[in-house]
C-alpha angles and dihedrals in degrees: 000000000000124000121212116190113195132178117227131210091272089052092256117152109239116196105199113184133211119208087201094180097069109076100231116018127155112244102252120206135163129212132100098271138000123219124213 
């Protein structure tokens, strides 16, 4: 599993986690927005 911690715009702290050992899985997050 791999964690991933991003800052958004509004300064939140957004965890989003990997499962690298499935071969296609959609990066989950949760948070209220993402910025780009």
């Amino acid at each position: 599993m791999i964690q991933i911690d991003l800052k958004n715009k509004n300064n939140q702290v957004v965890i989003g986690k990997i499962d690298h050992e499935k071969k296609e899985t959609a990066f989950s997050a949760n948070g209220e927005e993402i910025a780009v």
